[in-house]
N, C-alpha and C positions, 0 to 999 in steps of 0.2 A: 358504813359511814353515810350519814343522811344529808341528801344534796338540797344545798340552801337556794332557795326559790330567788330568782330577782322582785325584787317589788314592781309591780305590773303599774304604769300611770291612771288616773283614772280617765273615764273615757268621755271625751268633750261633745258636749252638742256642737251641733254646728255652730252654731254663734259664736263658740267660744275659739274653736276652730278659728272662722272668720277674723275673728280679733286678732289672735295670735298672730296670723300669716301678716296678716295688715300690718302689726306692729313690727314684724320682722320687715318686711318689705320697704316701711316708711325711714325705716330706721338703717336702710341698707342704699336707697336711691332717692333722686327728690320725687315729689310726692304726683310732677308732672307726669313723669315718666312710667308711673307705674297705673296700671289700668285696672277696673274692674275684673276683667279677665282673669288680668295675673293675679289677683289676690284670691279669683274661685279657685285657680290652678294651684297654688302654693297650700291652701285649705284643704281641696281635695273635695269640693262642695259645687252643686251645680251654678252653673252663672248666676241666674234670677236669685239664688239667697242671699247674696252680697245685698240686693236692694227691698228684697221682703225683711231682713233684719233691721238695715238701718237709711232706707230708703238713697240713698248718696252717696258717693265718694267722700262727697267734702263733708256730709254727716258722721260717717263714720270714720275720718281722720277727725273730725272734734270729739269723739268719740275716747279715741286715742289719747288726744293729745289731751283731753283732764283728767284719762287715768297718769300720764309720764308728769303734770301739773303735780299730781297729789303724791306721786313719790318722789319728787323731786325735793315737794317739802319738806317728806318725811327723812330723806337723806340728810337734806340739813340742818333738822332738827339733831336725828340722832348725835349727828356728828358733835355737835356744841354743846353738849349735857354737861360736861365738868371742864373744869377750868377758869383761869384768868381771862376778862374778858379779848385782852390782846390773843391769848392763847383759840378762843372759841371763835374771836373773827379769823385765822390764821388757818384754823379746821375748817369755816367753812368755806372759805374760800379755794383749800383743796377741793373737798370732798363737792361742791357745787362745779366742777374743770373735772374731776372723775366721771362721773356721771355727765356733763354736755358731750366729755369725749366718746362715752359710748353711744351716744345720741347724736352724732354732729351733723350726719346729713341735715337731718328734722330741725336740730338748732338753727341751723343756718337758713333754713327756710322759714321756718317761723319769727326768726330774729330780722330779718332783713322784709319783713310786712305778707308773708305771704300764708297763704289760705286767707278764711273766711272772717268776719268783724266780730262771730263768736269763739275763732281760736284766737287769736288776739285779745278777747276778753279775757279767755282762760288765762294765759300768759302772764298777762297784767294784773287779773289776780296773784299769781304766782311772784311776781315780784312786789307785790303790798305785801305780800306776808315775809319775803326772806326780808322784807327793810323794817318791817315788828320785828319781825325774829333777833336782826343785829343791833339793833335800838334797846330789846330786853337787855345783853349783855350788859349794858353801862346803865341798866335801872330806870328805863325810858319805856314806864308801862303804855301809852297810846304817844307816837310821836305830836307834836303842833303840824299844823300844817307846814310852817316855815323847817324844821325838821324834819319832816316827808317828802320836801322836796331838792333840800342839799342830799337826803340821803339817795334821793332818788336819781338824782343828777350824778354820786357819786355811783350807784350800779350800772345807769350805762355807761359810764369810760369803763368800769371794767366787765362788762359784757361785749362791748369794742375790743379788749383788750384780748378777751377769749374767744372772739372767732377771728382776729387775728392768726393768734395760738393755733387755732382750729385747721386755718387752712393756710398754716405753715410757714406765716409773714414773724412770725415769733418761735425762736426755736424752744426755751424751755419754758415750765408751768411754773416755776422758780420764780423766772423774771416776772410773770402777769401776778401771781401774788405777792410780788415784793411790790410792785407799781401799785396794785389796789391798797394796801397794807397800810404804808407810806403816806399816798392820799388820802386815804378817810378819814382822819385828824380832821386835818384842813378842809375838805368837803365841809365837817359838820361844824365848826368853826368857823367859816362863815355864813352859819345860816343867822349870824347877829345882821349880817348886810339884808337879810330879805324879814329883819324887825323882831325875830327871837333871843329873849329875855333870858331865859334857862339855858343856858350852853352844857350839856352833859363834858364831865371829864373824862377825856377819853388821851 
């Protein structure tokens, strides 16, 4: 009887190593606590590569943070592909509390201003596109400005609402989707008070 091999990973350059550890480590402690050290030690890569790769700490958590940016999109995209638009705001508003929840240390630190004024770019990219993204559903191919910003008004109550969630002031992900759900009507309905003509029905 012929013994079936396991498939062998392939094998990471250092870099990628680097990444890895990083991401695990960012994603396990806040971002204070964890040193250049520990990320050579968790790698398994001598000290100095940490900074011949990406010169920084803080380089290389923005580094990080617009690889977990661009899958964060991609999550949200997948997740809304079919459906009623009630239905695809409803997915993504799980499937966006799925993913912060595997992520929370990093959320909570990036959410609440911390790192550098280009992870904070990334981010803020990151929420222009989920507020296109939910605007598509109701056939709102570029929002008005005055729709860019009730919508944008209406993501952070409920980014509030999931680091709440996160750290445990809200017991289930039930309630933060039903609270966001409920609101965004209203959110985008009164973006007539800040002079928008189009009101999408939603």
């Amino acid at each position: 009887m012929a013994l079936t091999r396991k498939k062998q990973r392939p094998k990471l350059s250092a870099r990628e190593r680097i990444l890895e550890a990083a991401t695990k480590l960012f994603t396990e402690r806040p971002f204070g606590e964890i040193s250049a050290d520990d990320i050579a030690r968790e790698a398994d890569v001598a000290h100095g590569l940490t900074f011949h790769h990406f010169g920084s700490k803080a380089a290389l958590y923005e580094c990080i943070s617009q690889a977990a940016a661009d899958r964060l999109d991609q999550i949200h995209t997948k997740a809304t592909l079919t459906g009623s638009p009630a239905e695809k705001l409803r997915s993504f508003l799980v499937a966006h509390m799925d993913e912060v929840y595997r992520r929370r240390v990093d959320y909570v630190f990036h959410s609440r201003g911390g790192g550098t004024a280009a992870i904070q770019k990334i981010w803020e990219g990151s929420r222009s596109n989920a507020i296109r993204l939910i605007m598509s559903f109701y056939d709102v191919v570029e929002p008005s400005p005055p729709l860019a910003v009730a919508a944008r008004a209406w993501l952070g109550y409920y980014d509030e609402l999931v680091l709440a969630w996160v750290q445990g002031q809200i017991k289930t992900k039930a309630t933060v989707v039903e609270m966001a759900f409920r609101l965004f009507p209203l959110a985008i309905a009164n973006a007539k008070l800040l002079g928008e003509k189009n009101i999408p029905l939603i």
